[in-house]
N, C-alpha and C positions, 0 to 999 in steps of 0.2 A: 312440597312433596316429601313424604316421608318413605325410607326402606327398610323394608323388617326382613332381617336374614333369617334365614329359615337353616336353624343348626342343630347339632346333635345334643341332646341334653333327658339323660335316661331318666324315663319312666313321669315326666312333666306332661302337664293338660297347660298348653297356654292360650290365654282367650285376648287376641289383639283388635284394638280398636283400629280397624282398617277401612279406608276411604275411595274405595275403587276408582275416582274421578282422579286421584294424585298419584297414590301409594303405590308403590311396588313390593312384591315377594322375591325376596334372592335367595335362590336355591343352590348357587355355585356348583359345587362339582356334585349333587346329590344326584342319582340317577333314576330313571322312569320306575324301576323296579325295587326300586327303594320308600315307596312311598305311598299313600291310594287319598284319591281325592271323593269326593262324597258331600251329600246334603245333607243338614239334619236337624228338622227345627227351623226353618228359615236361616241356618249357616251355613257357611262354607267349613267343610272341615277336614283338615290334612295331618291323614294319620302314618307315623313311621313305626309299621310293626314290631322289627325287629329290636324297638329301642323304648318298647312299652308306652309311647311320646304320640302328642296330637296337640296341633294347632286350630283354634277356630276361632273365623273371623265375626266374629259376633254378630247379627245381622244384616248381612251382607250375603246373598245370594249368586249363585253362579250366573244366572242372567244377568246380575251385575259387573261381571267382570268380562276381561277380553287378555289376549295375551301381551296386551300394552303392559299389562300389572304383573307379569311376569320375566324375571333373568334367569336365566340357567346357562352355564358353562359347556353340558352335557344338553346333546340331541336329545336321546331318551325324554328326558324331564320336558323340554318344549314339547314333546309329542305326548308325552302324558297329560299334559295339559288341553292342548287340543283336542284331544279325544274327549276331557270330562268338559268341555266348553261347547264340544259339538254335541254331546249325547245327555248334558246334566246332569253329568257324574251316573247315570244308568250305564253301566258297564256289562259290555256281554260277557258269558263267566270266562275266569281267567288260565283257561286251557291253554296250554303253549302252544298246542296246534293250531290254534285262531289268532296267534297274537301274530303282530305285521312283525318280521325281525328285522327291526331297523339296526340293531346292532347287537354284536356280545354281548348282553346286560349281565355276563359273572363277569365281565373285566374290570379289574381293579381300578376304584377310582380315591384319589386324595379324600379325605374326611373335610366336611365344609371348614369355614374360617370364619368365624363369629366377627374377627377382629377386623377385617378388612373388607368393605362392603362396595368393590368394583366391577359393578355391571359391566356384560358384554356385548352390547348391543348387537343387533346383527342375527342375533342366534334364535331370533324369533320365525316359527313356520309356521309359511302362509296358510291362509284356509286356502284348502282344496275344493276342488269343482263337486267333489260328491262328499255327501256325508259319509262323517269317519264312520259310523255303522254299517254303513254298505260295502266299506272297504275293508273291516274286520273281518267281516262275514264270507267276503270276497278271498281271503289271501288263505284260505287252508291250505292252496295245495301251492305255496309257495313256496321260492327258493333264495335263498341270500347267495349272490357274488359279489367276493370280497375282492376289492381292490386291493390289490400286496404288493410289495416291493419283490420284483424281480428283473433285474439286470438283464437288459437287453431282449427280454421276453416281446413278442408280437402273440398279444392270447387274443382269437375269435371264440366270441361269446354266443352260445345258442340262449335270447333273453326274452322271455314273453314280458311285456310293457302291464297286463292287465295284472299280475301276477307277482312278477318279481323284482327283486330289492337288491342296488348295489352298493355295498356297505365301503364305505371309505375308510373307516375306523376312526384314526386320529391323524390322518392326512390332511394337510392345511389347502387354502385355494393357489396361493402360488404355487405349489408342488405339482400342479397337473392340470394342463387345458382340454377343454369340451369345442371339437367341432364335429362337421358330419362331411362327409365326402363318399360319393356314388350310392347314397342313401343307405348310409351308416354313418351311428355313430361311433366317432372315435374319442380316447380320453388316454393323452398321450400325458406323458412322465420325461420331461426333455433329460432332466439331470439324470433319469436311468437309463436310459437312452430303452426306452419301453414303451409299450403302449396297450391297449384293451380296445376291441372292435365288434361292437356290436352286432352282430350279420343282419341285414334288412330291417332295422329298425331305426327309423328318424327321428327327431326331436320332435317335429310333432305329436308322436305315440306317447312320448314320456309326460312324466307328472312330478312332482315334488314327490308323493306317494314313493316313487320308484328310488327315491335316495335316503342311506344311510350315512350319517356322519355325526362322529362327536366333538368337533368343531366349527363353529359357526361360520369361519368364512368360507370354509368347503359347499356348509348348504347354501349361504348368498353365492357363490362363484356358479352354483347350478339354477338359480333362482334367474342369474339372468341370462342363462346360455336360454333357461326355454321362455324367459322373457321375448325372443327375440321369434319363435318360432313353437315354441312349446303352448300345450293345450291346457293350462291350468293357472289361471286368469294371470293373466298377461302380466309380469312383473316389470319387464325395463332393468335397464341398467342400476336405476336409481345413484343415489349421490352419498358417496364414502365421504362418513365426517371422522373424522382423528380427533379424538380427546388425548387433549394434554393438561398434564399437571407440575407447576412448580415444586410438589414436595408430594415427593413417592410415598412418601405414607398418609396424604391428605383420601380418603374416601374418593374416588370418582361415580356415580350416578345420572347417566345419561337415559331418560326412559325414550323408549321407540315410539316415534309418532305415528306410524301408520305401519303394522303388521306385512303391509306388501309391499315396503319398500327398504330394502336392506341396509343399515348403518352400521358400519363395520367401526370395531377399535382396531388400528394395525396390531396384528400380535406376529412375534415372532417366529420363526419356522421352527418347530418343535427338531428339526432331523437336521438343523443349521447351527452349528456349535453358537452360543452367546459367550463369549469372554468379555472380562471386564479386564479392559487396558488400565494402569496403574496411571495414578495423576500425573499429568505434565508429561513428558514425552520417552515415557516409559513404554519399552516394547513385550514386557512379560506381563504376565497376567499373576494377580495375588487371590491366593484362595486355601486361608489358613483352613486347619483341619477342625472342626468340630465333635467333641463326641457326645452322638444326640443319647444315650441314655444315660448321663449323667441326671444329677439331681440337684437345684431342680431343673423342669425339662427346659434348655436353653431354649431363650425367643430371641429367633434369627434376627426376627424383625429388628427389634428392638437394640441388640446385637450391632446390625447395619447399621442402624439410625447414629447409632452414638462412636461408633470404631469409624464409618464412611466406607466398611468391607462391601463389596456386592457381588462377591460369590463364597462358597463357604465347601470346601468337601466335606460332605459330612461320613462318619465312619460308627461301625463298620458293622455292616452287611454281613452275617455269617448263618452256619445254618442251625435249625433247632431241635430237639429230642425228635419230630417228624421226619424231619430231613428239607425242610419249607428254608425260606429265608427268615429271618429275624434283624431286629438290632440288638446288637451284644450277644445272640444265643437267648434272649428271655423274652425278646419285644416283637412276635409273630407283625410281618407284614402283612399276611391274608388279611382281608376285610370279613371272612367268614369268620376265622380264631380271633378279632380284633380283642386286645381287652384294652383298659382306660389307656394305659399307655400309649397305643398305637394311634388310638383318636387324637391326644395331645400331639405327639411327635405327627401324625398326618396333619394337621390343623396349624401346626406354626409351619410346616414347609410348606402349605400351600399359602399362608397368608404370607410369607417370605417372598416367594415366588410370582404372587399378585404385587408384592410391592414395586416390581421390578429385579429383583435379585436372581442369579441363576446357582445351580448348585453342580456339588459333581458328586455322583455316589462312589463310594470305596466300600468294595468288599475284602474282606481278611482281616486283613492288622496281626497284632505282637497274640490275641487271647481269642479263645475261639477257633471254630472250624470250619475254614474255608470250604463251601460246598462241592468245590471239582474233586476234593480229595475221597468223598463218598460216589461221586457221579455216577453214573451207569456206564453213559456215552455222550458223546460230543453236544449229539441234538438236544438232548432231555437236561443238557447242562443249558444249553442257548437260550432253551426255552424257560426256565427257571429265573438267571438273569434276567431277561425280556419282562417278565413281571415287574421286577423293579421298574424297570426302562419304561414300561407304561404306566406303571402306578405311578410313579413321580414325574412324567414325565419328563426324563432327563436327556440331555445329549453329549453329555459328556462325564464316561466312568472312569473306575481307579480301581487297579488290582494289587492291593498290600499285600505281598507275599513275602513274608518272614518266616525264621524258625525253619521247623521240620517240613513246610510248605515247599518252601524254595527250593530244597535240594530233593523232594518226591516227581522222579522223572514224568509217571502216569499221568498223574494230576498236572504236572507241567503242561504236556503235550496234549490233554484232553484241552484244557482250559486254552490255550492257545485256539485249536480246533474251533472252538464253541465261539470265542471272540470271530474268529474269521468268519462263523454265520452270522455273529448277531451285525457285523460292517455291511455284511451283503442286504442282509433285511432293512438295516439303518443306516441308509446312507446320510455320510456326514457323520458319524457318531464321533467322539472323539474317545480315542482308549489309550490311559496311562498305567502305567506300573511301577509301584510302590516297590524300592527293593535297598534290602541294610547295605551301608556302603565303608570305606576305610580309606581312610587319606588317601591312600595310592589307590582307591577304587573300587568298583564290584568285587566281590567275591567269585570264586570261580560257577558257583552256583547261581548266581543272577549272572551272572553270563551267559549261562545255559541258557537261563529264560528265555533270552532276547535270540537266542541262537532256533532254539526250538521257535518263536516266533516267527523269525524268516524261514524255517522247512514250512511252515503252515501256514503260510502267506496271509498270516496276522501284521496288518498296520499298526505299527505302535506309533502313537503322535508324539509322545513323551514320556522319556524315562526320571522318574521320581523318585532323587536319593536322598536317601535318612541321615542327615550330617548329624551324628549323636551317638554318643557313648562310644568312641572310638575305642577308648580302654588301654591295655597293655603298654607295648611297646609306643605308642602313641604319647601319653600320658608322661611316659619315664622321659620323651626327650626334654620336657618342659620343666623339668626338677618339681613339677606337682604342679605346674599351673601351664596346659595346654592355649594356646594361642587357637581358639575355636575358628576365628574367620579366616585366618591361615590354612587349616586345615579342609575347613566346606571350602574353599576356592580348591586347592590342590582336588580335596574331592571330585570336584565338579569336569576338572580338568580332564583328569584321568578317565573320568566316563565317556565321556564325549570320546575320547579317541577310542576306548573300547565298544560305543555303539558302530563307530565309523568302522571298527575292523570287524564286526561280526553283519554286518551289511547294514543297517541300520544309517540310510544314508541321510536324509532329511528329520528324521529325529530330533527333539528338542531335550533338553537338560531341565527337570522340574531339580527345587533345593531346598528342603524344608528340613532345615535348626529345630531342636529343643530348646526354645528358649529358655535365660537364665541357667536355674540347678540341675543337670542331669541326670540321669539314675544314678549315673557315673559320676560323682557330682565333685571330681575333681577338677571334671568340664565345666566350664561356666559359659552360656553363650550369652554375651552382655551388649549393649545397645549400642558400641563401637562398632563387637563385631557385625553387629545387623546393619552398620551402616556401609561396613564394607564391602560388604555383601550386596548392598542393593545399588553401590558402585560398579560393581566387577558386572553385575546381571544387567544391568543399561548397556554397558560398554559391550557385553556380549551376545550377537546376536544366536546365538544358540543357547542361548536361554530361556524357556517358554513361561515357566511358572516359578512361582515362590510361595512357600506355604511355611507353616509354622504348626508345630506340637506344643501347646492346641491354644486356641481363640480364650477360653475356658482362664487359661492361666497367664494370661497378658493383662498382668495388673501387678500393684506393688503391695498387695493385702499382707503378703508374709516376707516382707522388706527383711535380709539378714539371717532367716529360716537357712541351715545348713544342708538340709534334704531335699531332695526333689518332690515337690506336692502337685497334685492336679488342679490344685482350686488355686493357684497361683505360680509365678516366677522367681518366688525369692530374691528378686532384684527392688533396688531402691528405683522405682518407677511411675509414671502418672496411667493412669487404663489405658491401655493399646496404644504405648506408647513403640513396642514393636512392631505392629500392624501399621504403626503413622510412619516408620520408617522404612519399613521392608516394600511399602506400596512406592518408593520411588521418591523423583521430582519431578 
């Protein structure tokens, strides 16, 4: 069995020798509307317009094919599929008003991953009881309900069955069960303590038809609720296989044996923080800082493989001459403004992320403009972030606020605001904050922060100090050679009590060094103090994380360099030999 990924590659015709009895097409995160399938000549052929790009499988027919020969990460793409396998690529025209809306098709999705080719079984949709053309033709006057996160909500749905689509988005199957009670159905949300109630509608009435999700175990979780009761060839429970692998970067490729029976990979809850516990019986989590628009563009992957990192913050999120997100200010997040950059940097975090590896996004840092500082209002700031949150699918972010950021009250207390929606919407999310610190501790201005956080009933999980460049008076007591892990403990110290006096009561302490040469580079943070450091942070359980500035320069390239560089530590060192210490024992 062979699998041809199906990737982004501008302005290419490629012609694959494809075997519809083995092969599979991995489309990963590509979406329905990304794409159009079509005969031509006795081929199959899969055109991505916007990328000038067309694949064709060189004689091989769509009668040849079934959704066996099909992965997609993304519902859309399964349903796109379906429709051209049920109608032979004859597609009714593509008026929006006719199209089923199984989900947001502008929502941001990762750029595929050439590099990693881990089918997700499961995510295959059954055929339906009626042809897809009868059901296109059917849904003009349709309506999408959107399953949301809302806290403690009881919402009764007025829902026609023939008609209308409940779109789940990126809500996983543990995150919400399907039963019926007094003939309705219900589709409760335990951890929101929430639910959605269909009025006079049973499982009978429904179809697969009637569900939207861009996760696979969502649509098996529905696949067997009307397995059991539902009118669209009877599914069953069928039988959950778990693919494992000894080496998270070895390819995984499971093809679906039978379209109507669900084979799920366990995937983690997208809205259920992932931390990576440090080796051996280490209680913080290490997740040095990356900066993804360096050059060239860092492969996480590869990165993990060789350091044994498996979470990485990457930085920084700021906004750009639109007012949009970016990386750095130059690297537009939109998938509409994408230019090459944005595919590369989409494309290693998702093949990262397919390895197993989690990330945390950090918006701000030392350069750049944080976008609360432009915001409007609270909402239109949440919802700005929220793109990120979906595009990468993250569950745990980071707010760097330095400089003229920190001490801008507006932007403080907007941004605060905006966190305490996006908690409400994502439950579980986890949200730290990046803030400059000094032996004796916060400044009066990261004070503030964490101050305005508790009036606005912002959860902070963790406060994450900049042990670095302390400067001054700091420097002068060491006759020129500062005692650095002296200093990040005292640092560390002093926080803690000042989160504990500003209400911040179960808060944890993030502590991330400039290793090696500092700007300040009469600091040296050297691989003693890193180890005393990763003492003091065992020993302390208010210690959540450890991170390090940056991944990038944890090697000995410029051994002896007197300057602080990015593309290194200026320490006499072996590659990540700070990341093998700072992870613990």
């Amino acid at each position: 069995m062979a699998t041809q990924a199906i990737t982004w590659s501008w302005a290419t015709n490629t012609h694959l020798t494809f075997n519809p009895v083995t092969d599979v097409l991995d489309f990963d995160w590509m979406q329905g509307n990304q794409f159009d399938i079509t005969e031509k000549d006795g081929s199959v052929v899969i055109s991505i317009p916007s990328n000038n790009q067309s694949y064709i499988l060189d004689g091989v027919k769509l009668s040849q094919l079934s959704v066996n020969n099909i992965d997609a990460k993304d519902s859309t793409a399964m349903h796109e599929w379906q429709t051209a396998l049920d109608t032979g690529g004859n597609r009714l025209p593509t008026d929006t008003s006719n199209a089923i809306p199984l989900t947001d098709l502008n929502t941001s999705s990762a750029a595929p991953d050439s590099t990693t080719q881990q089918s997700t079984p499961g995510s295959t949709i059954p055929e339906v009881s009626e042809p897809a053309t009868s059901q296109i033709a059917s849904s003009v006057e349709s309506t999408t309900k959107t399953i949301a996160w809302d806290w403690g909500a009881n919402t009764h749905l007025s829902f026609n069955p023939t008609t209308d689509v409940l779109d789940f988005g990126w809500m996983q199957a543990d995150q919400f069960n399907v039963t019926e009670k007094d003939g309705s159905v219900v589709i409760s949300i335990p951890s929101n303590d929430q639910s959605y109630v269909l009025d006079g509608v049973t499982l009978s009435q429904l179809s697969i038809s009637n569900i939207g999700a861009k996760d696979a175990t969502a649509l098996a979780e529905w696949q067997s609720a009307l397995g059991v009761t539902g009118n669209t060839n009877p599914i069953g429970s069928g039988s959950e296989t778990s693919v494992a692998t000894s080496d998270p970067l070895t390819p995984v490729t499971t093809p679906v044996s039978d379209p109507l029976t669900p084979v799920t990979t366990p995937v983690s809850d997208p809205l259920t923080p992932v931390t990576t516990p440090v080796s051996g019986s280490s209680s913080y989590e290490y997740a040095p800082y990356v900066d993804v628009t360096s050059w060239p563009t860092p492969d996480l992957t590869a990165i993990s493989h060789n350091s044994g990192v498996k979470e990485f913050s990457l930085g920084f999120l700021v906004a750009n001459s639109q007012g949009g997100l970016s990386w750095g200010g130059v690297v537009p997040i939109d998938n509409n403004a994408a230019t090459e950059d944005t595919v590369k940097i989409d494309k290693d975090i998702s093949s990262f992320q397919n390895s197993g590896g989690s990330i945390i996004l950090s918006f701000g840092g030392e350069n750049g403009t944080e976008v609360a500082l432009n915001a409007k209002d609270a909402n239109s700031l949440a919802a700005l972030y929220q793109t990120a949150i979906d595009k990468y699918h993250a569950t745990s972010i980071d707010f760097d606020i330095e400089g003229g950021a920190v001490a801008d009250k507006k932007s403080v207390d907007m941004r605060n605001q905006a966190i305490t929606i996006l908690e409400k919407n994502n439950p579980g999310l986890q949200v730290s904050y990046t803030l400059p610190v000094l032996q004796n501790g916060l400044t009066q201005d990261g004070v503030n922060v964490l101050k305005s956080a508790v009036s606005n009933n912002t959860h902070v999980d963790l406060v994450n100090i900049m042990t670095m460049d302390f400067g001054g008076q700091y420097d002068s007591l060491f006759t020129g050679k500062p005692d650095m892990g002296d200093g990040t403990i005292a640092a560390s110290d002093a926080t803690i009590s000042q989160m504990r006096a500003a209400g911040l009561s179960d808060t944890k302490v993030g502590i991330t060094p400039m290793i090696g040469v500092n700007d300040d580079n009469k600091e040296i943070f050297t691989l003693e103090d890193a180890s005393q450091v990763a003492h003091y942070a065992e020993s302390n359980s208010d210690v959540g994380r450890i991170g390090i500035w940056s991944i990038g320069r944890d090697n000995g390239n410029g051994a002896g360099k007197p300057w602080a560089d990015s593309a290194y530590s200026g320490m006499s060192q072996n590659d990540y030999d700070f990341s093998k210490t700072l992870m613990g024992s």
